[in-house]
C-alpha positions in Angstrom: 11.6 -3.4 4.1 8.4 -4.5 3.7 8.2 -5.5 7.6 9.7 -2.4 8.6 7.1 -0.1 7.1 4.0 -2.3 8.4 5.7 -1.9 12.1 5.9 1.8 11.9 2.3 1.7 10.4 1.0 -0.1 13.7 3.2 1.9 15.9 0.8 4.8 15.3 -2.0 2.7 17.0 -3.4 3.7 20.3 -2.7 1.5 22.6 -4.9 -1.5 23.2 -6.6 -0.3 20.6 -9.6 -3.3 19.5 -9.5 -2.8 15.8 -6.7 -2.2 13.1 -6.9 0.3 10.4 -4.3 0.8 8.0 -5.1 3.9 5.9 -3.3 4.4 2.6 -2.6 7.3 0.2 -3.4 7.3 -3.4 -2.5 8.9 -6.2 -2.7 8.9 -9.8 -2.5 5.6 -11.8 0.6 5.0 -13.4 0.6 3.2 -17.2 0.7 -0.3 -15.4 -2.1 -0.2 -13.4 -4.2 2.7 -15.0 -5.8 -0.3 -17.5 -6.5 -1.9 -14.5 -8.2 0.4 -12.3 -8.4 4.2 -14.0 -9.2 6.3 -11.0 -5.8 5.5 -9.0 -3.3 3.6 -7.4 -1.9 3.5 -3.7 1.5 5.0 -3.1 4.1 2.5 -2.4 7.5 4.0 -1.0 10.2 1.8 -2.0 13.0 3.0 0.2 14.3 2.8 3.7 14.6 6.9 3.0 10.9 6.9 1.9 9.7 5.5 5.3 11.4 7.4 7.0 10.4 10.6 5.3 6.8 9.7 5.6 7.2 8.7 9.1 9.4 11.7 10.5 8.7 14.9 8.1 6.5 17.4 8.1 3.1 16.9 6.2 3.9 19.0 3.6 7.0 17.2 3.0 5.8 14.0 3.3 3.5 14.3 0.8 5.9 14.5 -2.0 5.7 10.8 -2.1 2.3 11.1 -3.4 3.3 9.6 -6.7 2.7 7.0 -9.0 5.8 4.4 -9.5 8.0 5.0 -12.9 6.2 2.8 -14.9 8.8 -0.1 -14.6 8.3 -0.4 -11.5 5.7 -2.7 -11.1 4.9 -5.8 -13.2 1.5 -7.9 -13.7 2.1 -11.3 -12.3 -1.5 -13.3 -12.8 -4.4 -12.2 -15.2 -7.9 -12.9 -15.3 -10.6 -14.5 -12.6 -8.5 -16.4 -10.0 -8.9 -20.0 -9.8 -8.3 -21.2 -6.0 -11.9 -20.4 -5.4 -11.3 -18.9 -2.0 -13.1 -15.6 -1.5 -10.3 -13.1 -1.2 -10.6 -12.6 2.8 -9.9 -16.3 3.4 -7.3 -16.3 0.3 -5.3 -13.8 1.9 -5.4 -15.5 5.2 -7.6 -12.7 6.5 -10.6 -15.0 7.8 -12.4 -13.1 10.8 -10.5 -10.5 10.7 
């Protein structure tokens, strides 16, 4: 799932394009992640049916996944200051990018 919906992201680049963006959408926090950061959260479709709404509809409809997750949805898996000591670009294997 998670594959699938980063290859339809890059199939909407231009061809040969240099650089790769990867916009998101955000909504509203949900209970989880509102502590967290207040302002919002990004919109994570969790369904084959999802991407392929927000790949194929219209704008209007496709924005009717601009919602937070049901609150049991997502769990916190680490808390506080990391402790690899890797800045986060390197962590995340993102080094010259």
């Amino acid at each position: 799932m998670r594959l699938n919906l980063l290859l339809a992201l890059l199939s909407r680049l231009a061809p040969g394009a240099n650089q790769i963006h990867l916009p998101f959408l955000t909504t509203e926090p949900n209970a989880i992640v509102a502590p967290i950061h207040a302002k919002a959260m990004p919109v994570i479709l969790t369904t084959q049916e999802e991407v392929d709404l927000w790949m194929t509809a219209p704008g209007k409809d496709a924005l009717t996944l601009q919602r937070p997750l049901p609150d049991n949805a997502l769990r916190i898996v680490a808390r506080g200051q990391k402790q690899d000591g890797l800045p986060d670009d390197r962590r995340l294997g993102l080094a010259g990018a």
